[in-house]
C-alpha positions in Angstrom: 129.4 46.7 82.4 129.9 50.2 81.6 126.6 50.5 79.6 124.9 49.1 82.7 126.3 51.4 85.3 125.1 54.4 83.1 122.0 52.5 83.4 121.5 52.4 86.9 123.0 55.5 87.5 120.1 57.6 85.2 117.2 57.0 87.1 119.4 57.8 90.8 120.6 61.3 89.1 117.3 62.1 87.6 115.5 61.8 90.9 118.0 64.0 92.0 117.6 66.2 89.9 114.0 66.5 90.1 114.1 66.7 93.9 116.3 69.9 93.6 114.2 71.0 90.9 110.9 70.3 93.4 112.7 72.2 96.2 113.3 75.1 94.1 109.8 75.3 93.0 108.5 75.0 96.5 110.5 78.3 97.7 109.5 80.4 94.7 106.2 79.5 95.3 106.8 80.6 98.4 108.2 83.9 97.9 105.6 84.0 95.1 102.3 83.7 97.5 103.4 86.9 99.0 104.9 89.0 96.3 102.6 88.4 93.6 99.3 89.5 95.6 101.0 92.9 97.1 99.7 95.5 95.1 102.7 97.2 92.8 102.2 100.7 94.4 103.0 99.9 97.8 106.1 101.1 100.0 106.9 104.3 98.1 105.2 107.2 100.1 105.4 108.6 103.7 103.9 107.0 106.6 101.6 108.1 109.5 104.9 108.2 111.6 106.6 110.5 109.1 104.2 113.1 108.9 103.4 112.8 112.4 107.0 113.8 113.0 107.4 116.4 110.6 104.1 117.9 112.3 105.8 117.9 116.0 108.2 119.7 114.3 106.1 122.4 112.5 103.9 122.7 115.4 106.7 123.2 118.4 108.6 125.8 116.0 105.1 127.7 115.2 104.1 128.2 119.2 107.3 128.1 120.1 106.4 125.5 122.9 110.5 124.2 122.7 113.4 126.4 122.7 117.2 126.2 122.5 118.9 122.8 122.2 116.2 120.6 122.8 114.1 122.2 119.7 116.9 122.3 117.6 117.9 118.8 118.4 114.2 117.5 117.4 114.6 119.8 114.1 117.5 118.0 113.3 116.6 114.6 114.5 112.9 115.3 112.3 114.6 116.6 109.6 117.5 113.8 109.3 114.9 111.4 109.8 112.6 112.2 106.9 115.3 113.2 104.5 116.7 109.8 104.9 112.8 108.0 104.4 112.0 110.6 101.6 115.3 109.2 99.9 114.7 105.9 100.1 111.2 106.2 98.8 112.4 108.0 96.3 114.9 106.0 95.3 112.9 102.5 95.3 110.2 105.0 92.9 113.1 104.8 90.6 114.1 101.4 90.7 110.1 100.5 90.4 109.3 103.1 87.3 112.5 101.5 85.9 111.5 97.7 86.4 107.1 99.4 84.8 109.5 100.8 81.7 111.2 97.0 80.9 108.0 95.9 81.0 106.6 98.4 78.9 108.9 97.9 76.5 107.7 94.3 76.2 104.5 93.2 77.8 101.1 94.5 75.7 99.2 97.4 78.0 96.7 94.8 78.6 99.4 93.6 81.3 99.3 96.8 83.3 97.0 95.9 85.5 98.8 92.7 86.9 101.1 92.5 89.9 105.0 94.2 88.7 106.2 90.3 90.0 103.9 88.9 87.7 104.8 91.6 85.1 108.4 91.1 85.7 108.2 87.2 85.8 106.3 87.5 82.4 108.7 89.6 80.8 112.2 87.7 81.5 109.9 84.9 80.5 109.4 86.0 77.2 113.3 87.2 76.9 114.3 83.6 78.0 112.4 82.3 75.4 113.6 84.7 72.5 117.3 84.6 73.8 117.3 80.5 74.0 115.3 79.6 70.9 117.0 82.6 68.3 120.2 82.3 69.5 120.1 78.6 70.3 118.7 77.8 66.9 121.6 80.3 65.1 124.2 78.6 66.9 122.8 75.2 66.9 122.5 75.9 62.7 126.4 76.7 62.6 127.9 74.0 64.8 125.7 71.2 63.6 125.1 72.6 59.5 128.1 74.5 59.1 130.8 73.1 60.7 129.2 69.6 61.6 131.5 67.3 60.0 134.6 69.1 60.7 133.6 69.4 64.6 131.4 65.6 65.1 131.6 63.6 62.0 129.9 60.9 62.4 129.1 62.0 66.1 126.8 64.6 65.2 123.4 64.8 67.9 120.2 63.5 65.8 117.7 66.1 65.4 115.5 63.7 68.4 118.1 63.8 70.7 118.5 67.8 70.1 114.5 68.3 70.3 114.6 66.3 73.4 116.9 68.5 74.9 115.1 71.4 73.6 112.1 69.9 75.5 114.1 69.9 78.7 115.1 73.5 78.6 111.7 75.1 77.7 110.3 73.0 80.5 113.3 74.7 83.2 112.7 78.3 81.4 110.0 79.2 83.9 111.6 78.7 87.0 114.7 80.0 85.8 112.7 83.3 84.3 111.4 83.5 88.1 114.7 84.1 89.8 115.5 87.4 88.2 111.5 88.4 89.0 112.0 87.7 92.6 115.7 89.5 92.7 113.2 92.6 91.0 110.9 92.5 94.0 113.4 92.1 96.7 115.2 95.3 94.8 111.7 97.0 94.9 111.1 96.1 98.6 114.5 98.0 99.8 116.0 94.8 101.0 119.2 95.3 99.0 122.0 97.9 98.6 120.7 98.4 95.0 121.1 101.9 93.5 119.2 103.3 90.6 121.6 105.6 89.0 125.1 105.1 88.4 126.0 109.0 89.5 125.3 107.4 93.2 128.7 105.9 93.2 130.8 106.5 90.1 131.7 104.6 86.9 135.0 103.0 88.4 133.1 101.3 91.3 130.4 100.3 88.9 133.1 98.6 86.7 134.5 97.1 89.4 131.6 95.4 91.0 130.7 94.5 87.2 133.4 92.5 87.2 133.4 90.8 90.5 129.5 89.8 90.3 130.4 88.3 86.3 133.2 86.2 87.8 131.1 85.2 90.9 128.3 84.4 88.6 130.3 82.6 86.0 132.2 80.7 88.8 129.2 79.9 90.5 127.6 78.4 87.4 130.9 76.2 86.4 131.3 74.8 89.8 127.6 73.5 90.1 127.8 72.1 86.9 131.0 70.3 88.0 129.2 69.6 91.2 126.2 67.6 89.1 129.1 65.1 88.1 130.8 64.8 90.9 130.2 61.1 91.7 128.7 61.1 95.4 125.9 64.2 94.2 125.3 62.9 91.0 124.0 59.6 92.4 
């Protein structure tokens, strides 16, 4: 009975799972279709409407064409204005030559000329790889070689059952190597709080948020896994 339950219930979860899988895909390509074709270079320099500004300004305090408050108010406005936009491009220059200098550090020059999503995508790609196959294969060598009879006895995974799994995760690698890209480009964009040097708000705040986004993260990952067995979702 119990065997033919598990049975029944396979093909229900794996549709499931391949429908969230699907979904996923569908918004990454998404988000994909317009961040991989925007040239790495853009967003980082002044606009027409900045230096059209900082020209009103130059120009009224040249010929003197405003006076008193109103000039100085238009100074200060101008110069507010453009010291706040010449921070923020100079701060997303950081986060970008920071996200070219990953790369660098692992994509061949022969990269350089792709999109930084593509770059990026490429390079947590190839981490995701490394990380999963040299670690996975270490600690797959002590808990199965090593310690295998003390931990499964007779139990033990076959080496088919371990290659299919194997099969599984290299197949989910690169969406999952994705994610991190597209949190890069939104970074990039100036769509987040992001900052690019810890000076900007001190080492105590940056432990602190440390820990808060490891917890969320780690709680976030335990409860959907929980949430794939939970007997409503998982069929």
């Amino acid at each position: 009975m119990l065997s033919s339950d598990i049975r029944k219930g396979v093909p229900q979860a794996t549709r499931s799972h391949q429908l969230a899988f699907l979904s996923c895909l569908a918004l990454c390509i998404f988000l994909v279709n317009h961040a991989a074709l925007k040239p790495s270079g853009e967003g980082g320099t002044l606009d027409s409407e900045d230096i059209g500004l900082v020209h009103e300004v130059l120009y009224s305090a040249e010929n003197d064409t405003m006076s008193g408050p109103d000039l100085t108010k238009l100074n200060l406005t101008a110069a507010t204005g453009s010291v706040e936009r010449l921070y923020r491009s100079a701060k997303l220059q950081l986060l970008r030559e920071e996200n070219e200098w990953k790369n660098s550090l692992i994509l061949p020059r022969s990269t350089r000329s792709l999109p930084s999503f593509v770059q990026s995508w490429l390079r947590n790609f190839v981490c995701a790889v490394a990380l999963y196959l040299g670690l996975g294969t270490l600690w797959a060598y002590y808990i199965y070689v090593v310690f295998g009879a003390e931990l499964f006895g007779s139990k033990k995974p076959g080496f088919w059952d371990m290659l299919e799994q194997i099969k599984v995760s290299m197949a989910a690698l690169p969406l999952y190597s994705m994610l991190p890209a597209l949190s890069e480009w939104m970074v990039e964009q100036g769509w987040t709080k992001a900052y690019p040097r810890l000076g900007e708000y001190g080492l105590t705040i940056y432990a602190l948020q440390f820990i808060v986004y490891i917890a969320g993260v780690e709680l976030g990952v335990y409860w959907m896994h929980r949430s794939l067995h939970y007997g409503p979702l998982y069929k």
